[in-house]
C-alpha positions, -999 to 999 in steps of 0.1 A, spaced: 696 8 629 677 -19 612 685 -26 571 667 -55 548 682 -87 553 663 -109 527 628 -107 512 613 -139 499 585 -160 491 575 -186 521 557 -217 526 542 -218 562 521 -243 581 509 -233 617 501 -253 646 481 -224 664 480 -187 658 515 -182 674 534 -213 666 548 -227 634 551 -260 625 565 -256 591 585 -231 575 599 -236 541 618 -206 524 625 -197 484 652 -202 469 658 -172 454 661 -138 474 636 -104 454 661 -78 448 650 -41 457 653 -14 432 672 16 441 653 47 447 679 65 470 714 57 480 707 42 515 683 17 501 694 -14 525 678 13 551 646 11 535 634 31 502 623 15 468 605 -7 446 604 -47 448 586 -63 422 564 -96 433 539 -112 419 500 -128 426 493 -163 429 527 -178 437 522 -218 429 541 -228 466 556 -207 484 525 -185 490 537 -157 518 559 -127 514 582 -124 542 607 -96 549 640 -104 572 654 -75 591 690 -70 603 692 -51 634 665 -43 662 631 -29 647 615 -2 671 584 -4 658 560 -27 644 562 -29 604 525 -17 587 511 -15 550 497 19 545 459 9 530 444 35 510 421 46 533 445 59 555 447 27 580 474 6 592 478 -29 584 505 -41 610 528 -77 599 528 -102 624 562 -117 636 569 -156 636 603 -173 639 615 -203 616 616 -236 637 642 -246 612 673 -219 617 652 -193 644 655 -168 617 625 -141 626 601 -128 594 574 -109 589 546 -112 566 511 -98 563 484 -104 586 449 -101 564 429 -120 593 435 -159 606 416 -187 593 409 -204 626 394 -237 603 420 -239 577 450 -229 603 467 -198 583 470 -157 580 457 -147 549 473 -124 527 459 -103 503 490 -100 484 486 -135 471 457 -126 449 459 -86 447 473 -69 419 487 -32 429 511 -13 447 517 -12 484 536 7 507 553 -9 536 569 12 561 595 1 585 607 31 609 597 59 585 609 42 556 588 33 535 592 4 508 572 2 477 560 -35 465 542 -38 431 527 -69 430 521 -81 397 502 -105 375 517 -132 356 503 -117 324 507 -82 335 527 -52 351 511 -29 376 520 -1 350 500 -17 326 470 -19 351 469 13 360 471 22 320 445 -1 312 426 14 343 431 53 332 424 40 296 391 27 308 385 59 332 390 81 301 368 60 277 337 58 306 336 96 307 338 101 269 308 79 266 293 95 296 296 133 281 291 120 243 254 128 237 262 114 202 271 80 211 244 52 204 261 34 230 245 46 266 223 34 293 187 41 306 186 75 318 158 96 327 163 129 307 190 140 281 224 150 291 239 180 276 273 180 257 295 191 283 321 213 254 292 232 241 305 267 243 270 274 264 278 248 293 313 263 294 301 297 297 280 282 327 311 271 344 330 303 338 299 323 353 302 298 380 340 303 387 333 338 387 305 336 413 329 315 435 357 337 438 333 362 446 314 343 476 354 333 489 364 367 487 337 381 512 324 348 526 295 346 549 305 351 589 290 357 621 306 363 658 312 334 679 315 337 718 340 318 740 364 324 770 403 336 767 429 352 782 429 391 779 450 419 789 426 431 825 419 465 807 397 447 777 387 420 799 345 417 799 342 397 829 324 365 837 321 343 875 353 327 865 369 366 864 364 371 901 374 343 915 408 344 895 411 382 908 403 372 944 429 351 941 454 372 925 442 410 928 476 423 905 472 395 880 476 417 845 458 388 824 421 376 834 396 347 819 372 371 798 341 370 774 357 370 737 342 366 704 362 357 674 351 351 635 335 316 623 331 309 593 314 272 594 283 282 582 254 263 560 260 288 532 300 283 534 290 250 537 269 247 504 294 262 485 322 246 499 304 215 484 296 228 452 325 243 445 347 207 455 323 187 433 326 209 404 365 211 406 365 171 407 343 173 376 368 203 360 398 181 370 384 150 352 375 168 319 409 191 318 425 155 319 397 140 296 406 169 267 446 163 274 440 127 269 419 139 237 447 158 226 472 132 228 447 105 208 438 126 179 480 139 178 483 102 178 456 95 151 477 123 126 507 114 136 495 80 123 479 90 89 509 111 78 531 82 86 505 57 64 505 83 39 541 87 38 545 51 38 518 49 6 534 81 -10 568 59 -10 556 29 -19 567 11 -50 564 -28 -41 538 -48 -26 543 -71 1 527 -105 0 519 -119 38 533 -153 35 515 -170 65 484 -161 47 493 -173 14 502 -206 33 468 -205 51 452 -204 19 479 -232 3 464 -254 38 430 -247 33 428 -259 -4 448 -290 5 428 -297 32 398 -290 5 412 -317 -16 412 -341 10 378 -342 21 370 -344 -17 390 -376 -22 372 -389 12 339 -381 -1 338 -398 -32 360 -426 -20 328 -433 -5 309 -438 -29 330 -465 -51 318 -500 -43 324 -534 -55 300 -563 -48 300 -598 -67 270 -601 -89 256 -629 -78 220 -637 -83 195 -644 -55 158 -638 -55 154 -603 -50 176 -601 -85 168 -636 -104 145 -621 -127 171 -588 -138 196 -584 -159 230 -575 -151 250 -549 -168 286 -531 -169 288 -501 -183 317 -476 -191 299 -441 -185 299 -400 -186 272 -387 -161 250 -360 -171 229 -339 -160 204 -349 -131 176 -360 -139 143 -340 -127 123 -354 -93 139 -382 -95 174 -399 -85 191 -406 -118 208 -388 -145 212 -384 -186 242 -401 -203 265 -382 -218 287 -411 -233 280 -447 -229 308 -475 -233 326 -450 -258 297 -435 -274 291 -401 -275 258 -385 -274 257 -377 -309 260 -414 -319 234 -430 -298 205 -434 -326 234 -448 -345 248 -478 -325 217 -480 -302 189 -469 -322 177 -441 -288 178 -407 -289 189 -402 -252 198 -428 -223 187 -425 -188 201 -443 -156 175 -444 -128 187 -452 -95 162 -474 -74 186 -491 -50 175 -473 -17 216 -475 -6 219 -448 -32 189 -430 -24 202 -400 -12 238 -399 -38 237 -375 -65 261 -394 -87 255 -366 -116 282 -346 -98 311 -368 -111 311 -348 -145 336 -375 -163 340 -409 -164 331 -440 -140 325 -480 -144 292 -484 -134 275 -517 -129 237 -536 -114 211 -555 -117 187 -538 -141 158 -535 -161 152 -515 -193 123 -496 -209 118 -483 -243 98 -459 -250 88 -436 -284 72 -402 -291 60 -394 -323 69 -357 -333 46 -337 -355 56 -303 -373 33 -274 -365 11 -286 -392 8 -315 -383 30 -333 -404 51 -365 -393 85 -354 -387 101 -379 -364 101 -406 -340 119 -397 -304 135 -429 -289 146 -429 -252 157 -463 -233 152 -459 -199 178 -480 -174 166 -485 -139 188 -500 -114 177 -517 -87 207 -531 -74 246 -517 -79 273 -538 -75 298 -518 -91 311 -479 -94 344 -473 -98 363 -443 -114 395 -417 -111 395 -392 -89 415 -373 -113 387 -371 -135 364 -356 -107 354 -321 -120 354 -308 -86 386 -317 -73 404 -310 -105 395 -276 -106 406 -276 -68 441 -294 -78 448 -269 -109 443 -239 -83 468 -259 -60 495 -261 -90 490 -224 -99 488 -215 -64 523 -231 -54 538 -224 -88 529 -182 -79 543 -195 -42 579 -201 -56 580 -168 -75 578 -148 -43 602 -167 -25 626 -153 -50 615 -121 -49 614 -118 -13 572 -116 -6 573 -82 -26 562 -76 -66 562 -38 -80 531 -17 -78 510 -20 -116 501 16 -126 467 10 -120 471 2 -82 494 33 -82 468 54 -92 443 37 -66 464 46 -41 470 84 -49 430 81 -46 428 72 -14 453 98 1 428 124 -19 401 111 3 
């Protein structure tokens, strides 16, 4: 009687079809799960796996003589038989699958390197199960994904409600109406009917029968010229066929509605289960809400946010780290003829289709006191240095050194109340750059990324309160009564 020796994974080269040249063995032996008591004998379960990185065969060692040639049942009811080949290293004899030979590349193939499923090898009427599995999956959780799939395809087959569906040439009825059911009760009905008195007729062939009923035929007298006392005799008989083209017709009918009947008994169990699931669910939540007295915070998102802000601030301080500059004033021709200027500054506002911006505070000076110490209503910077062209410098809100080679315009606008009597004079000095040589200023003073930085502070401050109180904070009455109305919807 022949038992498993070893089942491993192999690395094989071939010289030819029937001679190795190379035959390199795992080092570690697949154990075989117990399915019966006698499992050395054959019986159970291994578990292997597709797309072993070197050792690329499955080979089974026997112990003992093997009367028979081992085969994989294939689901369509053929025989895959192993092919036999002997180690040149220690003569040890192993089996593995034969899927073909590769006359160009020198090897068997085997479709268990690269198929996912289960397989039954039998050896002498035993039968051994392999489930071959994927790195990232189990056979089991194929075949769930696969009935999960099956399941899904004929709910959105036999939902005439789903906006998901493909062309199809007329509409499809829902197939739990009460009305389509009725149709396949009427046509149960029908069928036990047509099985119970099925269609027949008399078919005519030769038998044996006692010589009192026989009907006789050539063949008759010759056999009772032979033997004149003989008490059977070759006679005419009839007897009852039913392979007919009506049995036939419902034969098929009635198989292809049972498949159909099959697949939706399991398609409403399945539907049972989900919706039991889906309740089972919401009374849980709903307990889980009814008891609930504390939120909890989710710390890796609170993190993520901390990150992103940081990250925020970074770019920020690489941005307008850009933008400060410092070049010696030195004149040359393109600036002989313009003055140059440093100036302690408060951006304002930009200034319309154009690149420049008001003054807010100059050197110290507010806004308020410019008719005062500079005898101008307002103060404008225009930026004509084409380096600048495309900066907004308006956006730094507070203060900055700015410095260039400039020129400056004055100009005055008479006002005139609505009768037409003087009121004022309206004083605006106009600064256009055409060169900068010098901006300078604090990031901390950057409306933008202070805002960011305060929200940082707060954000990290609120950070080191829930570490102390575990992620969680109690429930305000107002989110209490939010969540009693959502359990009333």
């Amino acid at each position: 009687m022949f038992k498993f020796l070893e089942i491993k994974y192999l690395a094989i080269q071939w010289a030819d079809k029937e001679t190795v040249f190379k035959l390199e063995e795992s080092n570690d032996k697949l154990t075989i799960q117990q399915t019966d008591d006698n499992v050395i004998y054959g019986g159970g379960t291994v578990q292997t796996v597709t797309y072993p990185k070197v050792h690329h065969y499955l080979g089974f060692s026997f112990e003992g003589e093997v009367s028979h040639t081992p085969y994989f049942e294939l689901s369509n009811g053929k025989r895959e038989y192993l092919v036999c080949l002997k180690s040149p290293k220690n003569n040890k004899t192993w089996w593995i699958q034969n899927s073909g030979w590769d006359k160009k590349n020198k090897r068997y193939y085997s479709e268990l390197y690269r198929t996912v499923g289960k397989l039954s090898l039998v050896v002498q009427n035993r039968s051994l199960e392999i489930e071959n599995n994927d790195l990232e999956f189990t056979v089991k959780e194929l075949e769930h994904y696969l009935s999960d799939f099956k399941n899904d395809l004929w709910l959105l087959i036999l939902d005439t409600n789903n906006p998901a569906k493909a062309k199809i040439s007329k509409e499809v009825p829902n197939i739990f109406q009460e009305d389509v059911l009725e149709v396949f009760k009427n046509f149960i009905d029908v069928s036990i009917d047509l099985i119970r008195n099925p269609n027949m007729f008399l078919s005519e062939r030769q038998n044996l029968l006692p010589i009192k009923k026989v009907k006789p035929i050539p063949r008759t007298f010759r056999e009772l010229i032979q033997k004149p006392n003989r008490k059977y005799a070759t006679s005419r008989d009839f007897y009852e066929s039913y392979n007919t083209a009506e049995n036939r017709y419902i034969h098929y009918c009635v198989s292809k509605t049972l498949y159909l009947l099959q697949n939706l008994d399991r398609l409403a169990n399945n539907q049972v289960k989900s919706y039991q699931q889906k309740i089972d669910d919401t009374n849980e939540w709903k307990d889980e809400l009814l008891n609930q007295e504390v939120n909890i915070i989710d710390k890796d998102v609170y993190q993520s946010e901390i990150d992103t802000i940081k990250e925020q601030l970074k770019n920020i301080v690489v941005r307008f780290e850009q933008l400060k500059i410092y070049i010696e004033p030195n004149e040359n021709p393109t600036t002989r003829d313009l003055s140059h200027f440093d100036f302690n500054i408060r951006p304002g506002t930009k200034l319309n289709n154009e690149n420049g911006f008001f003054i807010n505070e100059l050197n110290g000076v507010g806004r308020d006191k410019f008719k005062e110490v500079y005898g101008a209503d307002t103060i404008r910077f225009k930026i004509h240095d084409n380096a600048f062209a495309s900066i907004d410098l308006s956006k730094i809100s507070y203060y900055l050194n700015f410095a260039g080679f400039l020129t400056q315009n004055r100009s005055q606008k008479p006002l005139y109340d609505n009768n037409g009597n003087y009121v004022e004079t309206k004083v605006n000095d106009i600064f256009i750059f055409h060169k900068i040589t010098w901006i300078d200023f604090d990031i901390n003073n950057i409306y933008e990324y202070t805002n960011l930085a305060n929200k940082l502070k707060e954000i990290e401050a609120r950070k080191v309160e829930l570490e102390e109180k575990a992620w969680t904070e109690p429930l305000t009455y107002r989110e209490k009564q939010e969540l009693k109305k959502k359990l009333q919807y």
